[in-house]
LOBAMI-404587 format. One record per atom (N, C-alpha, C): residue in three letters; x, y, z. Coordinates in pm, whole numbers, plus 50000, padded with zeros to 5 digits. Example, Ala and Ser with C-alpha at 12.3 -4.5 7.8 and 13.67 -1.06 7.14 Angstrom:
# residues 2
ALA513194943150780
ALA512304955050780
ALA513204967050780
SER512854977550708
SER513674989450714
SER512905000350787
//
This chain:
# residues 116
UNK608340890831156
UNK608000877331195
UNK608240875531343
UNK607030868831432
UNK607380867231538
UNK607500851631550
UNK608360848831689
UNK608880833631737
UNK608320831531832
UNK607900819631828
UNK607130808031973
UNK608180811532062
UNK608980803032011
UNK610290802232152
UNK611840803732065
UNK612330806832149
UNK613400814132158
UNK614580806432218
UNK615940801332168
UNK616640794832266
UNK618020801532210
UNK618340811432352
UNK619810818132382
UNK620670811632435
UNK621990807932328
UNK623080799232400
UNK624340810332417
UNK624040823332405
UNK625300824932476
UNK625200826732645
UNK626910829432674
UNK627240826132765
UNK626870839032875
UNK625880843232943
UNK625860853033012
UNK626770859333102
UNK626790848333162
UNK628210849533302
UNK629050851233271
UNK629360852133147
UNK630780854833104
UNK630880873533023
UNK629300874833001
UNK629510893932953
UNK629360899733056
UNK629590911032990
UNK629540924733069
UNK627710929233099
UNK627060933433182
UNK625950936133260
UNK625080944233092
UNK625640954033021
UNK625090962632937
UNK625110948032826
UNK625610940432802
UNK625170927132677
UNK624220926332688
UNK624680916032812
UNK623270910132830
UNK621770914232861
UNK622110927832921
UNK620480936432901
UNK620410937232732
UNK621350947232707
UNK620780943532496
UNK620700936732435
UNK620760921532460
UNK620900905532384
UNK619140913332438
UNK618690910932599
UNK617220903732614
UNK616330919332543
UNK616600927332504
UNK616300940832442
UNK615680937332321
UNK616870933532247
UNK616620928132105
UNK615790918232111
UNK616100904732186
UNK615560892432174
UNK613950896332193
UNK613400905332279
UNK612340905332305
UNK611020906432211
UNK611410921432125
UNK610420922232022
UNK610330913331924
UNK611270900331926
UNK611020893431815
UNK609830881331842
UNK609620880031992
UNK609130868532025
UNK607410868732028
UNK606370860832002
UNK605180860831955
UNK604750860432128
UNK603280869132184
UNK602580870032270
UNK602900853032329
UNK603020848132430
UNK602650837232521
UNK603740832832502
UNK605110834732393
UNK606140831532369
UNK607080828032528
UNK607750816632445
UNK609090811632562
UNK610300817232503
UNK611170818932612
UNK612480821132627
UNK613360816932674
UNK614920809732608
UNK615500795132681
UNK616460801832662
UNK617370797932768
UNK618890800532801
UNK619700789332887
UNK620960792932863
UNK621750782432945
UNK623020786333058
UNK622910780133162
UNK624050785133255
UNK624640773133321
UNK625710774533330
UNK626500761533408
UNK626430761033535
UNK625950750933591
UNK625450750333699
UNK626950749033791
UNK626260757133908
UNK627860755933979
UNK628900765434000
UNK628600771633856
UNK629520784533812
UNK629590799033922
UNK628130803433933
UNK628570818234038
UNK629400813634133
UNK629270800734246
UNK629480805834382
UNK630920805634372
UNK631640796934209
UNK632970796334202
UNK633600808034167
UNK633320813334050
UNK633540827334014
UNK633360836034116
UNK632170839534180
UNK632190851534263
UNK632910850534340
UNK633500834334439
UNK634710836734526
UNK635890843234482
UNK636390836734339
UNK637230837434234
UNK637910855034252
UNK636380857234169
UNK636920876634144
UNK636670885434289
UNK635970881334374
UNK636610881534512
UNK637810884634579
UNK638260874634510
UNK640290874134541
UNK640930885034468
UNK640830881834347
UNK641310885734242
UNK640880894834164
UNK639670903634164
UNK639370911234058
UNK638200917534143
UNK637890921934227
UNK636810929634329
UNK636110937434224
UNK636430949834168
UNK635850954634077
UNK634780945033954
UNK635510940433901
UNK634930927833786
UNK633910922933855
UNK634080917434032
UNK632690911634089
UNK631350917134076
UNK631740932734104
UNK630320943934121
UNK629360938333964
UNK630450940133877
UNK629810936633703
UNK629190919533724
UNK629930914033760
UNK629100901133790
UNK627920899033849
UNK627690907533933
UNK626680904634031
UNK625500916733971
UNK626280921133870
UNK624830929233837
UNK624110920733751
UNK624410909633672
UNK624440897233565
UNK623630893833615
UNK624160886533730
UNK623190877333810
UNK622490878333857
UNK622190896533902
UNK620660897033980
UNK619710902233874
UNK620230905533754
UNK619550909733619
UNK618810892533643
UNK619640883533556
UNK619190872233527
UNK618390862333665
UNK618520867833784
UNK617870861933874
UNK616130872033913
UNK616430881333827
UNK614930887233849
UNK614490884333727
UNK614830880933614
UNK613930878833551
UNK613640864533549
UNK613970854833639
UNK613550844233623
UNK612700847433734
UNK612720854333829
UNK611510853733962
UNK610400861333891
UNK610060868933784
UNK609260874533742
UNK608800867933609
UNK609420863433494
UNK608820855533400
UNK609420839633424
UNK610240836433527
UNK610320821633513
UNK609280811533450
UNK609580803933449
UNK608550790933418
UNK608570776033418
UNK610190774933411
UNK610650761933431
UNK612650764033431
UNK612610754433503
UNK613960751933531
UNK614870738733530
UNK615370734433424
UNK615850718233437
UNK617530717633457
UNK617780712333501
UNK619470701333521
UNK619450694733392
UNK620580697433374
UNK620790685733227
UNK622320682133312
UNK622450664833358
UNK623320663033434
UNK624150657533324
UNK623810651133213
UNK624520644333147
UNK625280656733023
UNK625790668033051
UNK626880676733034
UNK628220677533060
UNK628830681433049
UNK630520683733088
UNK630790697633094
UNK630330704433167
UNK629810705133303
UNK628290704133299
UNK627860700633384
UNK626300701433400
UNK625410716633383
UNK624040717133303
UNK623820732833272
UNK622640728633318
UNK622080743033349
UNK620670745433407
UNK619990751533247
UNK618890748133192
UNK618230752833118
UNK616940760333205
UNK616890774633142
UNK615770782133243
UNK615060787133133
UNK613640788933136
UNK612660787333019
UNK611620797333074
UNK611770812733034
UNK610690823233056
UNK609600823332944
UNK608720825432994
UNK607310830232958
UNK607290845232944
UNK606800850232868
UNK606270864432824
UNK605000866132734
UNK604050867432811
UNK602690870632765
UNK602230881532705
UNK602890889332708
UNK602800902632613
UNK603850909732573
UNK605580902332520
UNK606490909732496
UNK606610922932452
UNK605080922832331
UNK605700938832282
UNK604840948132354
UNK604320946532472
UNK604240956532571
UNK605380960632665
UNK606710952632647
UNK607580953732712
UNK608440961032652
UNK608390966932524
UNK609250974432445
UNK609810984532495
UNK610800992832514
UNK611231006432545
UNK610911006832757
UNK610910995332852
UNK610220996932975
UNK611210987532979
UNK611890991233121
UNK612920981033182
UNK612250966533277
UNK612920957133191
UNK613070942233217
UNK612430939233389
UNK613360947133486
UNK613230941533600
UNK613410953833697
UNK613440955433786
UNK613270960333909
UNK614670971933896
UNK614920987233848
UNK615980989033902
UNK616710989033968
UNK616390988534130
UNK616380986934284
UNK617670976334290
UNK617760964234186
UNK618350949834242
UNK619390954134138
UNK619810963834088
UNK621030964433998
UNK621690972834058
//
């Protein structure tokens, strides 16, 4: 069975770089041609964290920042919309990809090796 759309609430910024590539691995073949893909991130969160493990955890940063440029190329490549939901505790960004032919994407990496 394939799905229109798709809405991922876990927490990205908070796994390790190899999750979250196999959460969008799995998630992918399930989703129907022209299918959306929704996720959530707290807005606000990197520039605090990355100062954070900066200080405190240098190593842990490298793993962070592979997260974020994972999840920041695939929104520059299937993005499609991006909203504020201000009325949160904390406020979250909902980001909503498009994939027009997921199961051509099967077994072929997500995004750019270059930015990891």
């Amino acid at each position: 069975h394939k799905y229109d759309s798709i809405l991922i609430s876990v927490p990205f910024l908070a796994c390790p770089f190899e999750v979250v590539k196999d959460i969008w691995e799995h998630v992918l073949p399930l989703l129907a041609d022209g299918g959306t893909v929704s996720y959530v991130w707290h807005a606000g969160l990197i520039p605090v964290k990355t100062k954070f493990l900066e200080i405190f955890n240098p190593e842990k940063k490298k793993e962070f920042e592979k997260v974020t440029n994972y999840l920041d190329s695939l929104n520059s490549t299937y993005g499609a919309k991006c909203l504020l939901v201000k009325r949160n505790v904390s406020p979250l960004y909902v980001r909503h990809l498009k994939f027009e032919k997921p199961s051509e994407l099967a077994g072929k990496e997500l995004v750019k090796p270059a930015i990891l």
